[in-house]
N, CA, C and O atoms as a GROMACS GRO file, in nm:
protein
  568
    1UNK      N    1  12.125  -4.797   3.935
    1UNK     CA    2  12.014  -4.872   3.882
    1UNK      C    3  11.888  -4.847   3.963
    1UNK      O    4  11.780  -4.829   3.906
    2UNK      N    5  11.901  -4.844   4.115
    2UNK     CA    6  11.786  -4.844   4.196
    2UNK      C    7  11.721  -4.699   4.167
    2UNK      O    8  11.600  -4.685   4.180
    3UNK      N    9  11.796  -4.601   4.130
    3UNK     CA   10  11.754  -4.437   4.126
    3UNK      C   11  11.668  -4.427   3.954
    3UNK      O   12  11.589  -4.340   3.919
    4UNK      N   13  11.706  -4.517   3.892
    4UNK     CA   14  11.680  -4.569   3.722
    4UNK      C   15  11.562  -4.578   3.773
    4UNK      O   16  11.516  -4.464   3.775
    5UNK      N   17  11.450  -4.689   3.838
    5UNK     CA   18  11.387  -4.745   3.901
    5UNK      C   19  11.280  -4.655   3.983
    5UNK      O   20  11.158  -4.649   3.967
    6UNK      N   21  11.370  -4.580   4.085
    6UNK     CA   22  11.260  -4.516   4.158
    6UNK      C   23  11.230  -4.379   4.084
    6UNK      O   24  11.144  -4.304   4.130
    7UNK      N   25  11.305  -4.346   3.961
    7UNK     CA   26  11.286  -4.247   3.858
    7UNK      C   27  11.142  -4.263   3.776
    7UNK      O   28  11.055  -4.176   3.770
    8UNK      N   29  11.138  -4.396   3.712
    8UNK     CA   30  11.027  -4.474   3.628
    8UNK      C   31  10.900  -4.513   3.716
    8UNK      O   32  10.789  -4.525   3.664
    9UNK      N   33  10.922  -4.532   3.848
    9UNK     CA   34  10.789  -4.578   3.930
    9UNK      C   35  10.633  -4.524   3.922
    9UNK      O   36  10.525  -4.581   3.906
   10UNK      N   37  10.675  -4.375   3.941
   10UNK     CA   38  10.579  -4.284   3.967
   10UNK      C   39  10.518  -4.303   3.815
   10UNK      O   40  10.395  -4.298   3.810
   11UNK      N   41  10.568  -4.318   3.722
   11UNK     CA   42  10.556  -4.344   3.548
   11UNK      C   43  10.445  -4.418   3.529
   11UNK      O   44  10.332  -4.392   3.486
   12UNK      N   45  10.506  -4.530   3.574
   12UNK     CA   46  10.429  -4.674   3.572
   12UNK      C   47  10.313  -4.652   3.649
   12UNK      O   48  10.208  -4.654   3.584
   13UNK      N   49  10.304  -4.627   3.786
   13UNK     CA   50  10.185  -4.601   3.876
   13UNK      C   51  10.054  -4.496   3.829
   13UNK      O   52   9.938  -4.508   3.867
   14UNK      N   53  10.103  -4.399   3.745
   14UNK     CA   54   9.974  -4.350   3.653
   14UNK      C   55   9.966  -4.390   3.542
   14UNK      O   56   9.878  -4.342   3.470
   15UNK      N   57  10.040  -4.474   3.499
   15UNK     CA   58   9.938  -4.564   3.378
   15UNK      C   59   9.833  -4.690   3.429
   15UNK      O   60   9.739  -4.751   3.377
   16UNK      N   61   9.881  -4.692   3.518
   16UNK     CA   62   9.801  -4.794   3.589
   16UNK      C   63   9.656  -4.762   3.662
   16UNK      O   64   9.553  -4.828   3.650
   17UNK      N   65   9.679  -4.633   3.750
   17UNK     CA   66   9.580  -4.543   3.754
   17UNK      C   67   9.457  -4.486   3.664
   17UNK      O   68   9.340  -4.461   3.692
   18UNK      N   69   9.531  -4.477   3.547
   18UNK     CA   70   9.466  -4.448   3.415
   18UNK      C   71   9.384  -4.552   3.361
   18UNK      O   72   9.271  -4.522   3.324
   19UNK      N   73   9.430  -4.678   3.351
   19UNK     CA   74   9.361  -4.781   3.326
   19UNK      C   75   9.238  -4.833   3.405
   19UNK      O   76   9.139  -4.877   3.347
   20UNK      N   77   9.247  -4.826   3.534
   20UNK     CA   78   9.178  -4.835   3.641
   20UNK      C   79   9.049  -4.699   3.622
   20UNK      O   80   8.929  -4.698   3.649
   21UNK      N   81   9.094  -4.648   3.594
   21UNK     CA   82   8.968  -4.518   3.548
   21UNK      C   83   8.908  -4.528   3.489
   21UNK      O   84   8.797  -4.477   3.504
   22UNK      N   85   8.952  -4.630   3.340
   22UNK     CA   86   8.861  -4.593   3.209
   22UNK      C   87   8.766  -4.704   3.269
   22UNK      O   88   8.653  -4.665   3.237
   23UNK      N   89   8.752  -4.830   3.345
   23UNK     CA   90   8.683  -4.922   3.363
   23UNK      C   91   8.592  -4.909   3.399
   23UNK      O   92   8.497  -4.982   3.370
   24UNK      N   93   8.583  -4.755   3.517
   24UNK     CA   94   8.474  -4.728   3.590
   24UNK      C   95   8.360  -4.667   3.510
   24UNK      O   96   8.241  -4.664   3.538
   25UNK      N   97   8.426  -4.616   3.399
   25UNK     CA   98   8.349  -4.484   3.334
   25UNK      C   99   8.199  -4.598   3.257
   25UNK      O  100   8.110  -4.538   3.196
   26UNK      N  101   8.194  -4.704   3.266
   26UNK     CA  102   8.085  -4.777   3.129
   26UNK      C  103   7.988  -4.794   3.275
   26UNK      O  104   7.886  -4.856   3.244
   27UNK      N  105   7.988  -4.762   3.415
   27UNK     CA  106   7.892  -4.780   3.479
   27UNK      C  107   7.805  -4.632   3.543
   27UNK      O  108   7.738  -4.620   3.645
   28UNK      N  109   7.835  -4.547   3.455
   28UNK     CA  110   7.761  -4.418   3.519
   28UNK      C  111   7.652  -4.379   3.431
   28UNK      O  112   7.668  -4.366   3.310
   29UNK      N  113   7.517  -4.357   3.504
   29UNK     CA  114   7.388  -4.306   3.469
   29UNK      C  115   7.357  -4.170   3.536
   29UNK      O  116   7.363  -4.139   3.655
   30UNK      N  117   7.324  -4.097   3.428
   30UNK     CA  118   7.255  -3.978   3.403
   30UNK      C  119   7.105  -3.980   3.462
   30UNK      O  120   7.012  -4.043   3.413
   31UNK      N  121   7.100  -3.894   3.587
   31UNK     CA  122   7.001  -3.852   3.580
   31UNK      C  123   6.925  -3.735   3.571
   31UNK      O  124   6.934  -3.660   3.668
   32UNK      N  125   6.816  -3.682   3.434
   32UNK     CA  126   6.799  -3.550   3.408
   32UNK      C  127   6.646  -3.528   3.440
   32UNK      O  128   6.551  -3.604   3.423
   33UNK      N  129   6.653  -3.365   3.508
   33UNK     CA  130   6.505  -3.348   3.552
   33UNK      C  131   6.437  -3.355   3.448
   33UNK      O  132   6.474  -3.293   3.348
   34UNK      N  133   6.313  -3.437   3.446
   34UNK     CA  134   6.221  -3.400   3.308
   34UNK      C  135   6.201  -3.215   3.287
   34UNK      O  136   6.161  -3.192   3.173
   35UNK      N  137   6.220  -3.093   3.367
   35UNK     CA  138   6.186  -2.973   3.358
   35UNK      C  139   6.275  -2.925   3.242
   35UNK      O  140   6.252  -2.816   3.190
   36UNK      N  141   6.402  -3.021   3.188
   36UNK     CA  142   6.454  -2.941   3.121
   36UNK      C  143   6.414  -2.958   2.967
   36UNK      O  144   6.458  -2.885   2.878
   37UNK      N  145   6.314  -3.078   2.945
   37UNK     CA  146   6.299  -3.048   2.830
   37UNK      C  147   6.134  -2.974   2.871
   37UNK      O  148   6.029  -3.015   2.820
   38UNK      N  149   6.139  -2.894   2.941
   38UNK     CA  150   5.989  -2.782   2.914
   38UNK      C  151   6.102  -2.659   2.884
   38UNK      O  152   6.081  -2.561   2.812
   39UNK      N  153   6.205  -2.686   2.944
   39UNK     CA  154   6.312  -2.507   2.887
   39UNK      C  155   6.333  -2.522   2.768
   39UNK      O  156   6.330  -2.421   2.698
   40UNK      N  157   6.362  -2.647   2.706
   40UNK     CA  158   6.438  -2.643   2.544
   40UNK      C  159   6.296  -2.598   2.504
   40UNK      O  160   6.302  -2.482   2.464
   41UNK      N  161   6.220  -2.628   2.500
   41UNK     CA  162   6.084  -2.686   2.429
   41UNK      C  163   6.009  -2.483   2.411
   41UNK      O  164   5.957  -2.423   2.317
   42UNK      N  165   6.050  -2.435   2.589
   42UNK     CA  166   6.004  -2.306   2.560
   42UNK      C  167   6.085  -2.173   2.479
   42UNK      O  168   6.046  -2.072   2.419
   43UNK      N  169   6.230  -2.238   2.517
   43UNK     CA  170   6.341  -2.166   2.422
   43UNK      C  171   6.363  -2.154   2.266
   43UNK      O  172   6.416  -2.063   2.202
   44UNK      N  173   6.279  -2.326   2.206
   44UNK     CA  174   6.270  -2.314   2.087
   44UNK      C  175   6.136  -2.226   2.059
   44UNK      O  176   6.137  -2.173   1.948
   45UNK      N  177   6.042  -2.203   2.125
   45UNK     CA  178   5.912  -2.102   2.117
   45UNK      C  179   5.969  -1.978   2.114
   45UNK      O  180   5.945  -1.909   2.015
   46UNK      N  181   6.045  -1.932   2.206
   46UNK     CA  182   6.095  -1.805   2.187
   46UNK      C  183   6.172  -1.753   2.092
   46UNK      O  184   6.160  -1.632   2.073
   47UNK      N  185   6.254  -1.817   2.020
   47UNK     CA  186   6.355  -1.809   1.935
   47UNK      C  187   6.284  -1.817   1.805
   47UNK      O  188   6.335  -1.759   1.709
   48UNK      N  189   6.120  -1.912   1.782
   48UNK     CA  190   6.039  -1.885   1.666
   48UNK      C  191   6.000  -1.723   1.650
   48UNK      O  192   6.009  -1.639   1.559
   49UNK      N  193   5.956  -1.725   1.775
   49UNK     CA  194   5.898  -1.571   1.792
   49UNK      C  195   5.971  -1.429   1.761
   49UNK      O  196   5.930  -1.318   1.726
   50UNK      N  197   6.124  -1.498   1.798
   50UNK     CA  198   6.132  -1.361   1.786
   50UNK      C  199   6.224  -1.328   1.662
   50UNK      O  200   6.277  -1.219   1.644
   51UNK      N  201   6.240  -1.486   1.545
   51UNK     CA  202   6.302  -1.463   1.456
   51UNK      C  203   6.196  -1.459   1.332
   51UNK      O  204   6.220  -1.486   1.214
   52UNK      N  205   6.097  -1.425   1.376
   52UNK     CA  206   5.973  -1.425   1.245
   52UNK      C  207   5.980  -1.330   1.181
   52UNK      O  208   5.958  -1.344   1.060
   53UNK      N  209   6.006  -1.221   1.223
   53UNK     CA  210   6.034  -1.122   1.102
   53UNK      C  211   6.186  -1.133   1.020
   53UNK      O  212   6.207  -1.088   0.908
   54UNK      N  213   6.263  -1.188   1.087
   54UNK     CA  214   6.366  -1.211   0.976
   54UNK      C  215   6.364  -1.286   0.841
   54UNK      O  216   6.432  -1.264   0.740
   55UNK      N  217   6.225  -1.424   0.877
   55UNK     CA  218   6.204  -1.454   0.793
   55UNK      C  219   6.121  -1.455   0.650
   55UNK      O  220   6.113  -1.542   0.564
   56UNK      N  221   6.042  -1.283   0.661
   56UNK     CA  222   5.970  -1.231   0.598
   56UNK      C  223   6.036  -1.187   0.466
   56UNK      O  224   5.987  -1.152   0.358
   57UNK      N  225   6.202  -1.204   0.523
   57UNK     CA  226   6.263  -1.158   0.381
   57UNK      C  227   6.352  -1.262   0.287
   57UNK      O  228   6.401  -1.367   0.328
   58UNK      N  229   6.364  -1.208   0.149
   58UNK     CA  230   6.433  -1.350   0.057
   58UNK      C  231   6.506  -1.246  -0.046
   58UNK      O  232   6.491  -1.129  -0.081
   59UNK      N  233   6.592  -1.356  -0.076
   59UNK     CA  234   6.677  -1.284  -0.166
   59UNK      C  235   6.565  -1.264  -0.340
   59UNK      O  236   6.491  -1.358  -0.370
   60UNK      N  237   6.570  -1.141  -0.429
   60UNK     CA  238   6.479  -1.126  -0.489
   60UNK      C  239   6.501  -1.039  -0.580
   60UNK      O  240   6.620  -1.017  -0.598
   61UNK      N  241   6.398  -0.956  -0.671
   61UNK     CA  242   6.429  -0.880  -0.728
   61UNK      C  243   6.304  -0.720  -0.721
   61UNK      O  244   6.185  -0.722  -0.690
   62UNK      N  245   6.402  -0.585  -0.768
   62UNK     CA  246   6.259  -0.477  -0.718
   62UNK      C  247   6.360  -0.411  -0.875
   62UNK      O  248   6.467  -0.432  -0.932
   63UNK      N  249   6.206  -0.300  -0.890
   63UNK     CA  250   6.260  -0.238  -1.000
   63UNK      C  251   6.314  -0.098  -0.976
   63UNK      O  252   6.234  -0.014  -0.935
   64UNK      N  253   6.459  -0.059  -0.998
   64UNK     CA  254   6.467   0.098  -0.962
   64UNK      C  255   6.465   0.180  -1.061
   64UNK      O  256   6.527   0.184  -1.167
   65UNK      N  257   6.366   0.261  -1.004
   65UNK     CA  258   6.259   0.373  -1.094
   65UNK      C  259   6.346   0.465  -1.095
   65UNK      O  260   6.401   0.463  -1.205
   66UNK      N  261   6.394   0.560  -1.017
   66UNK     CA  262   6.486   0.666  -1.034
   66UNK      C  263   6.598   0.670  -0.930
   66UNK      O  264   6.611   0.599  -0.830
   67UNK      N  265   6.648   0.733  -0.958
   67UNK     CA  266   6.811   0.763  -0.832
   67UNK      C  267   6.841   0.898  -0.869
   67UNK      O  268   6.890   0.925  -0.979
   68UNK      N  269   6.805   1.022  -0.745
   68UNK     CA  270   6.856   1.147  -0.784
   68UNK      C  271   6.843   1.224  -0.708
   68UNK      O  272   6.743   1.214  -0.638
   69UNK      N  273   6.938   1.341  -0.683
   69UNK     CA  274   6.996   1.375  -0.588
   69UNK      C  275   6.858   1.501  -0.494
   69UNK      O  276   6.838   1.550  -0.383
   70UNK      N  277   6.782   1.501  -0.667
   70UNK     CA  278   6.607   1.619  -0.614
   70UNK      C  279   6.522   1.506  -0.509
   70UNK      O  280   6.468   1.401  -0.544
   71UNK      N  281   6.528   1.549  -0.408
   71UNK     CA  282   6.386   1.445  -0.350
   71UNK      C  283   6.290   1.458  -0.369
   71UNK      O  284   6.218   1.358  -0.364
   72UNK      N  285   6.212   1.635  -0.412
   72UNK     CA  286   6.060   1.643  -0.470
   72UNK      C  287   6.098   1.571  -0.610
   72UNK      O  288   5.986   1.554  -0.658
   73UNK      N  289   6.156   1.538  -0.670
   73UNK     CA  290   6.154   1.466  -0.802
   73UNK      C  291   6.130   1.329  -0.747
   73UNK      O  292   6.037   1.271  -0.804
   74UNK      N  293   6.195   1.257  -0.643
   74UNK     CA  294   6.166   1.132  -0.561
   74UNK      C  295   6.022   1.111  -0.600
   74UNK      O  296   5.949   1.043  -0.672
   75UNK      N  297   6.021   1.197  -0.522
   75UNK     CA  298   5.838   1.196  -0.421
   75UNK      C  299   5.719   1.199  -0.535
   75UNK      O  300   5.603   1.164  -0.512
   76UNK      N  301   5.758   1.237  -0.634
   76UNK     CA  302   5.672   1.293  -0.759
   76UNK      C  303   5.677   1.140  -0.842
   76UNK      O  304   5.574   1.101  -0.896
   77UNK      N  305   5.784   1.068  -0.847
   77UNK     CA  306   5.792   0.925  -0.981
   77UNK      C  307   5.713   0.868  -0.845
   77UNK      O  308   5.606   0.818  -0.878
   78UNK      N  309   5.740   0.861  -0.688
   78UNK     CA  310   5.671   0.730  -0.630
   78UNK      C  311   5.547   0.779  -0.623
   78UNK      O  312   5.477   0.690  -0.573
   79UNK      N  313   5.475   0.883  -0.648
   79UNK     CA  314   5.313   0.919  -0.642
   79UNK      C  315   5.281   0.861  -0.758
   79UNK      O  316   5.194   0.779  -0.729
   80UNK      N  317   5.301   0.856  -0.870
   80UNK     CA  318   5.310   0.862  -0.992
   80UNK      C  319   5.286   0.681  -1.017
   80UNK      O  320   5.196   0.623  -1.077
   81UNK      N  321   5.405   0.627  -0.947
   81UNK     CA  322   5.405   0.454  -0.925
   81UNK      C  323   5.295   0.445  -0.826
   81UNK      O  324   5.258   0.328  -0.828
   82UNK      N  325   5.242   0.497  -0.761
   82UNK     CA  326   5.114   0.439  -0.657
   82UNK      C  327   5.018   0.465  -0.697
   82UNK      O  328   4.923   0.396  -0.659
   83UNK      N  329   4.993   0.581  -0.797
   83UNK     CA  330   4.897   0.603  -0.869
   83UNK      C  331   4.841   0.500  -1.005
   83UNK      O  332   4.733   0.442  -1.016
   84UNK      N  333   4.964   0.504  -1.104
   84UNK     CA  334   4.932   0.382  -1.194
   84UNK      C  335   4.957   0.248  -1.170
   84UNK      O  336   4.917   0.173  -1.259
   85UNK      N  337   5.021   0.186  -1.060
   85UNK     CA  338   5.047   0.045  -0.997
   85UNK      C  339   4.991   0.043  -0.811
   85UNK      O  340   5.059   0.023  -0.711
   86UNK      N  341   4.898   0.062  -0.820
   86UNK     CA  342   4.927   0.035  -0.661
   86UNK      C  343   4.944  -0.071  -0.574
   86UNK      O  344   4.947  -0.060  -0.452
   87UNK      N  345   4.960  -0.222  -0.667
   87UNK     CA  346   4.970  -0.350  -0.626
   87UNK      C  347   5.146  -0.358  -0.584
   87UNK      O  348   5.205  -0.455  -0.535
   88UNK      N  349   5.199  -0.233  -0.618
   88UNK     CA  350   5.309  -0.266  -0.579
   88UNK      C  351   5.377  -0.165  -0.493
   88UNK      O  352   5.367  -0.044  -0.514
   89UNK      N  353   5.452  -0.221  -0.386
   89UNK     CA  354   5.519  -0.126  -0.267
   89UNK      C  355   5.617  -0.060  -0.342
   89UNK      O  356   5.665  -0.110  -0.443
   90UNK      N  357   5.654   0.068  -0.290
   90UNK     CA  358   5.744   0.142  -0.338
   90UNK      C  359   5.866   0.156  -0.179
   90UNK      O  360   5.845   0.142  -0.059
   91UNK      N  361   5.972   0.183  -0.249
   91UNK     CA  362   6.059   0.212  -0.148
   91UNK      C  363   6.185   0.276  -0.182
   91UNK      O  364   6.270   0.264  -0.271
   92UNK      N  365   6.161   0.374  -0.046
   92UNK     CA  366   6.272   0.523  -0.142
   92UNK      C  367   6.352   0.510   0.000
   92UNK      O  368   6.316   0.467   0.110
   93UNK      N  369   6.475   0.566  -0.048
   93UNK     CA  370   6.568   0.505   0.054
   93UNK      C  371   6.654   0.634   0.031
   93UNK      O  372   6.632   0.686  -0.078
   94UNK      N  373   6.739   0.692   0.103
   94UNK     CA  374   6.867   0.797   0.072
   94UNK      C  375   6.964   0.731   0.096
   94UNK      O  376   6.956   0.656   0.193
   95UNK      N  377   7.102   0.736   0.009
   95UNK     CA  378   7.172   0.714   0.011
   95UNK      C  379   7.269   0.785  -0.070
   95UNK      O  380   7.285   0.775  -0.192
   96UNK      N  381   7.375   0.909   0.067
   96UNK     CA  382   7.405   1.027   0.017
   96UNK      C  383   7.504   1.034  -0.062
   96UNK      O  384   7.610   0.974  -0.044
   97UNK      N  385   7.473   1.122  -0.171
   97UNK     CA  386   7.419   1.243  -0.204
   97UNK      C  387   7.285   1.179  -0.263
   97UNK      O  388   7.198   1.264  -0.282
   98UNK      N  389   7.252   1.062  -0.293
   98UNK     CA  390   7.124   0.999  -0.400
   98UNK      C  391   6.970   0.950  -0.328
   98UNK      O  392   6.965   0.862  -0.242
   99UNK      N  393   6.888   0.998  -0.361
   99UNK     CA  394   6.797   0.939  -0.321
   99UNK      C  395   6.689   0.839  -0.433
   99UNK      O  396   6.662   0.883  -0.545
  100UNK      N  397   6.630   0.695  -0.380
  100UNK     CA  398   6.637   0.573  -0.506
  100UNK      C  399   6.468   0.560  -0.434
  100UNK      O  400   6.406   0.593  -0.333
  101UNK      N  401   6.453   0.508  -0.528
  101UNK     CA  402   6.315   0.438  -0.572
  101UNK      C  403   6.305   0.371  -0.630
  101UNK      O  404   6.300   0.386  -0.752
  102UNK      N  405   6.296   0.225  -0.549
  102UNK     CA  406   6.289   0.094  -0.595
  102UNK      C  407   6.130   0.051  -0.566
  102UNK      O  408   6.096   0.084  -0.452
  103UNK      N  409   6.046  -0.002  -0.627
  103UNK     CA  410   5.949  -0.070  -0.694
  103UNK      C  411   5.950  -0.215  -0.680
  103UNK      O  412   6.041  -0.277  -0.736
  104UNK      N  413   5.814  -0.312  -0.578
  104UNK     CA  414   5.787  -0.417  -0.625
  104UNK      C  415   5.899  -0.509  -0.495
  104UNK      O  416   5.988  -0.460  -0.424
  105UNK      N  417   5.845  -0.667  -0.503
  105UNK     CA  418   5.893  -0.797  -0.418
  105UNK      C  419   5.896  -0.877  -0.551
  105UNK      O  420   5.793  -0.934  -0.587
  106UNK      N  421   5.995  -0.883  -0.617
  106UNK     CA  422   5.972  -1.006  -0.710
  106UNK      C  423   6.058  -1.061  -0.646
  106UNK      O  424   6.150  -1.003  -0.588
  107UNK      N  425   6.031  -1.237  -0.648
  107UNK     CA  426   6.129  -1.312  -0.621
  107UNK      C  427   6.173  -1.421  -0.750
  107UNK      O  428   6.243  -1.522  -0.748
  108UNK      N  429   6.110  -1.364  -0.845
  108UNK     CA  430   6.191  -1.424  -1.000
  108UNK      C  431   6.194  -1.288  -1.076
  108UNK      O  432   6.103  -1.206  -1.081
  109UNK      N  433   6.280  -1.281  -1.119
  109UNK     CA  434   6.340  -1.192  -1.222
  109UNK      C  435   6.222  -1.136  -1.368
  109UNK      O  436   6.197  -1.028  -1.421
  110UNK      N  437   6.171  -1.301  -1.389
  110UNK     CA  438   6.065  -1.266  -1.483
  110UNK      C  439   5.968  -1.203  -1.430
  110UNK      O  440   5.924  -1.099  -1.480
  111UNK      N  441   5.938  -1.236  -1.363
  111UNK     CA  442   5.793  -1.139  -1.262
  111UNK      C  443   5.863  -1.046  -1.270
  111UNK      O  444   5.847  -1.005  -1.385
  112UNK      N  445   5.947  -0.974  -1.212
  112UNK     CA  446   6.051  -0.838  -1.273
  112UNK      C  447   6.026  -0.779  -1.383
  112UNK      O  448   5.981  -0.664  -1.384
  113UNK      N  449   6.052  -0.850  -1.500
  113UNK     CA  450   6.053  -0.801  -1.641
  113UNK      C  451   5.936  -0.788  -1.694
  113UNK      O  452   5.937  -0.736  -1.805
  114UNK      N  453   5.788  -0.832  -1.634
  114UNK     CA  454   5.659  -0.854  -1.718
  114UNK      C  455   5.643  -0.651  -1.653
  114UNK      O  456   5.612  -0.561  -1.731
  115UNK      N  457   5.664  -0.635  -1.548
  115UNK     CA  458   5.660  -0.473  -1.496
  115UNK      C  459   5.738  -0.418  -1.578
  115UNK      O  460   5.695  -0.318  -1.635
  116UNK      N  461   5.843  -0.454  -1.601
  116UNK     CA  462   5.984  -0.319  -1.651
  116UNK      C  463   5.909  -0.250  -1.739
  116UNK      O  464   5.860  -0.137  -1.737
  117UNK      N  465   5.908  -0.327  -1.805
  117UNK     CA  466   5.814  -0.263  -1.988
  117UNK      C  467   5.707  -0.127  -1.940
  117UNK      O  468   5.712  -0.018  -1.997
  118UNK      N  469   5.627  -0.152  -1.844
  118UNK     CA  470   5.523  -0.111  -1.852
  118UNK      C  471   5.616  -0.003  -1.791
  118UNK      O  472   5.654   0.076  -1.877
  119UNK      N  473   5.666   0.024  -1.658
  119UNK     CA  474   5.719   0.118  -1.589
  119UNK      C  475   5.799   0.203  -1.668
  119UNK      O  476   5.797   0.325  -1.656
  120UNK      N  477   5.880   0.132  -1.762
  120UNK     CA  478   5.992   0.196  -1.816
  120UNK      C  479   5.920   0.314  -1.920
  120UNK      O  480   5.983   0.416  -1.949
  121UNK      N  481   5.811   0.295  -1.962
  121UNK     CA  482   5.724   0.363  -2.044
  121UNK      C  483   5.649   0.518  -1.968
  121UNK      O  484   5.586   0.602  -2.031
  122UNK      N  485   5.680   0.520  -1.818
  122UNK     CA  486   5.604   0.625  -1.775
  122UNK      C  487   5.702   0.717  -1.721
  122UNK      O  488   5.678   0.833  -1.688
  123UNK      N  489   5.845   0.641  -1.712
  123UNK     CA  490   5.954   0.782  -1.715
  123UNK      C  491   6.088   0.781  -1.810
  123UNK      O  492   6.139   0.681  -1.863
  124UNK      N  493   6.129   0.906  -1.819
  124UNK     CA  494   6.249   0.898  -1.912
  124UNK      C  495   6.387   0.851  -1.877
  124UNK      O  496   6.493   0.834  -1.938
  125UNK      N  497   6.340   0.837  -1.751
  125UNK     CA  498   6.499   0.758  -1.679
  125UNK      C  499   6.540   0.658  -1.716
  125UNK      O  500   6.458   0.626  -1.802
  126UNK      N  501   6.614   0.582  -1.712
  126UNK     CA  502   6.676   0.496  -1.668
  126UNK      C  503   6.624   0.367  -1.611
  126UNK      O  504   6.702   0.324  -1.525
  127UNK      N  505   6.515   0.287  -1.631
  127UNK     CA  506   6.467   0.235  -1.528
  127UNK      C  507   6.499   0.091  -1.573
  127UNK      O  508   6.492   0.047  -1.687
  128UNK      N  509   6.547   0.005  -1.424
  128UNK     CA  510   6.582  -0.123  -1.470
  128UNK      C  511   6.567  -0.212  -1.360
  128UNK      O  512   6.502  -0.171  -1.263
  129UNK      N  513   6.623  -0.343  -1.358
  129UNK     CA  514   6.558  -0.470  -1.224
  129UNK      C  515   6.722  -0.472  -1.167
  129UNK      O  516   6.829  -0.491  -1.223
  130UNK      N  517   6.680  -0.442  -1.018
  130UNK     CA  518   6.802  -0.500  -0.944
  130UNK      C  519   6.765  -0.570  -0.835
  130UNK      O  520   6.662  -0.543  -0.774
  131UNK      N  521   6.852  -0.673  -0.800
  131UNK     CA  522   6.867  -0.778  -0.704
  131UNK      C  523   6.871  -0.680  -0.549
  131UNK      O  524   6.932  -0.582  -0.509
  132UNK      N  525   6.783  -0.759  -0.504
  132UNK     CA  526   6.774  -0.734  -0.333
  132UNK      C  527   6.709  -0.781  -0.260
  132UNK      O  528   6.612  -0.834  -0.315
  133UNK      N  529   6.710  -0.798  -0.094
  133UNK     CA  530   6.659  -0.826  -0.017
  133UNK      C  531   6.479  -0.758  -0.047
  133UNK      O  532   6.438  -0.642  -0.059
  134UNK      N  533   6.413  -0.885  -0.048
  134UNK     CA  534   6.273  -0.844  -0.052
  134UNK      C  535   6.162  -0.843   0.038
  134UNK      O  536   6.208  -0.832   0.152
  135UNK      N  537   6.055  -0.847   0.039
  135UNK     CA  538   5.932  -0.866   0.126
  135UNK      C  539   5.908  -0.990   0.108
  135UNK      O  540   5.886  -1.000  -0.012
  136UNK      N  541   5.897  -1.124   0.170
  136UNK     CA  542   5.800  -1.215   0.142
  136UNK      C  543   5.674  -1.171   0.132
  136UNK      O  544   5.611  -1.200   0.030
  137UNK      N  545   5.608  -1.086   0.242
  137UNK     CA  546   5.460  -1.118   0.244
  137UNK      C  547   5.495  -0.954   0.289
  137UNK      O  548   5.548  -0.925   0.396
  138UNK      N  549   5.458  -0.861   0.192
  138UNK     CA  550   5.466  -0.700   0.275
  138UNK      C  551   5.313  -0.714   0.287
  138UNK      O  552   5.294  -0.743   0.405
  139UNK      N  553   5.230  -0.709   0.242
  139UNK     CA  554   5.080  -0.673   0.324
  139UNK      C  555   5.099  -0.698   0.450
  139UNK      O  556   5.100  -0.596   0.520
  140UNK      N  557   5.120  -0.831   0.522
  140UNK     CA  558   5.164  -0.851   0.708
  140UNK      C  559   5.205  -0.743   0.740
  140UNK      O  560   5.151  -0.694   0.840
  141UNK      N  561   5.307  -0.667   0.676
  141UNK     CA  562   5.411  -0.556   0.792
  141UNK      C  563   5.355  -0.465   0.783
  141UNK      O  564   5.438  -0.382   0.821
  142UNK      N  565   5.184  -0.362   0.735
  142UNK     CA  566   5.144  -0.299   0.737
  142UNK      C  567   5.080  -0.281   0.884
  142UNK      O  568   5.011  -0.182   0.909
   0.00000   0.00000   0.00000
């Protein structure tokens, strides 16, 4: 019985311990240098700064003018788009064997479609609106 006993002691003696702990914990104060809210304060400055161009872009729509494997054929529809539209950015991209020419920052679809018409009229391709990452504001990134 006594070995029952001195088995359970050590048991009992940290619950008791434990209890005795939580009592202390409702009397402790924090003290924080005021310097650390000049770090949050300059960290959130930095983190504006240096995520501003990420936020130049939105999900959107551009028009692709051609896709083909000639790049002087490229180079010839986007002269062609800067010549009769120049309100709108062009952007030719390779992607092999294809090289694309996408047209325009719409971020509604209809703003998309009031162009198609007109574009679709100055080549024999193919030309139609696809979804993509756009420019908010491309004049800035010049």
């Amino acid at each position: 019985m006594n070995k029952q006993l001195l088995f359970l002691l050590p048991f009992f003696l940290g619950l008791a311990l434990r209890a005795g702990a939580q009592n202390d914990t409702a009397g402790i104060v924090v003290h924080k240098d005021p310097r650390i809210d000049q770090l949050v304060n300059k960290q959130i400055e930095i983190n504006d700064i240096t995520t501003r161009d990420s936020r130049r872009s939105a999900a959107g729509f551009r028009i692709m003018v051609i896709s083909s494997n000639n790049r002087n054929k490229v180079l010839e529809a986007k002269t062609k788009m800067y010549q009769r539209f120049p309100e709108l950015k062009a952007y030719m991209m390779y992607q092999s064997p294809f090289f694309r020419l996408k047209v325009g920052n719409f971020l509604e679809r209809t703003d998309a479609e009031e162009y198609l018409a007109k574009v679709q009229k100055l080549f024999d391709t193919n030309v139609y609106i696809v979804p993509d990452t756009i420019e908010v504001k491309p004049e800035e990134s010049n």
